[in-house]
N, C-alpha and C positions, 0 to 999 in steps of 0.2 A: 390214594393216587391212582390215576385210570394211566393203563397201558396201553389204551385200546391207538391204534395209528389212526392220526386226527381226519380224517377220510371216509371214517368209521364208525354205525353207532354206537354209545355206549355202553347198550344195554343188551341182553341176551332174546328177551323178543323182535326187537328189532335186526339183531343180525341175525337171526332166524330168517326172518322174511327178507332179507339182503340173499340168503344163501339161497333160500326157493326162488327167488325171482333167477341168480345168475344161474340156478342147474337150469332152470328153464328156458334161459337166452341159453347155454351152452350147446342143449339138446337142439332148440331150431339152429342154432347155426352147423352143428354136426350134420342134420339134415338136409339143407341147403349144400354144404359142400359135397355129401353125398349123392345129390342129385344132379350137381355140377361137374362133380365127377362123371357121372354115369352118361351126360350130357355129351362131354369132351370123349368118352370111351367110344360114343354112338357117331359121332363125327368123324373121328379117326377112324373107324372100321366103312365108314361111306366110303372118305379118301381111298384109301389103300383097294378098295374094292373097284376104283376107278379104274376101265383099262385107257394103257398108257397112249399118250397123243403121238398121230403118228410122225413119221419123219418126213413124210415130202407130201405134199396138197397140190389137186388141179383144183384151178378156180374153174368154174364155167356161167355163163350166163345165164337168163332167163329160159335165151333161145336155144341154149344146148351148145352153144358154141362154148368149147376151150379157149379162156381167154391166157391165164397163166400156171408154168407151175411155179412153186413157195416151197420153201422150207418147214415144214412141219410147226415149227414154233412161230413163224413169220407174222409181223403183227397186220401187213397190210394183207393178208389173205381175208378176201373177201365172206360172205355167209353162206356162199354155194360151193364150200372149198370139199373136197374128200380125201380122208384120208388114201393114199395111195404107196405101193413096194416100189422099192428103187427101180427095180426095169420097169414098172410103168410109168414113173417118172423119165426115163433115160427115152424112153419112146417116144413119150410126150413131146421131149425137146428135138428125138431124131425128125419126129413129124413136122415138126413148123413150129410146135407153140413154144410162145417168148418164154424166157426164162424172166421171175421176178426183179427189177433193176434194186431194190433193196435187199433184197435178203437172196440177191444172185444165188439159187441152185447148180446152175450150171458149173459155177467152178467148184461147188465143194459135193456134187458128184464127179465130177473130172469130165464133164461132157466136152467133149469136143468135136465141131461139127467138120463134115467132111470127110 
């Protein structure tokens, strides 16, 4: 009577060669997730190495001209945006320039003109 579970050679050379083949599928995939790992380790330390975006952006033009300031996170800030500190922000808008009509700076600095 074979006891062997029906999935399974029945013979001891045969599951010989079933057991080297899976240590050696076990081993590449341990490697694989090890290098997967190492992978996501290498990624995570880029992130976190990131310094943080800042909180208010002048846009300006080609010409140099300040068109708007944004909010730091603001999605219509243009590619010529810089990051910029709240008083040059609060300057920015003391001086003339528009405050963005999306992501309005103006009120969540409290600027108020006048």
């Amino acid at each position: 009577m074979n006891d062997s579970p029906p999935d399974l050679p029945p013979d001891l050379g045969r599951l010989r060669t079933v057991e080297t083949y899976l240590a050696l599928a076990l081993k590449r995939v341990r490697a694989e997730i090890a290098q997967q790992e190492q992978r996501a380790a290498q990624h995570q330390r880029v992130v976190d190495a990131r310094p943080p975006a800042p909180e208010w952006l002048i846009e300006q033009l080609p010409s140099g001209q300040t068109t708007y300031v944004h909010a730091g996170e603001c999605w219509a800030a243009g590619k010529r945006s810089e990051g910029v500190s709240r008083e040059e922000a609060l300057r920015a808008l003391a001086d003339g320039t528009e405050a963005c009509p999306v992501c309005t700076p103006d009120t969540a600095l409290g600027f108020r003109e006048g």
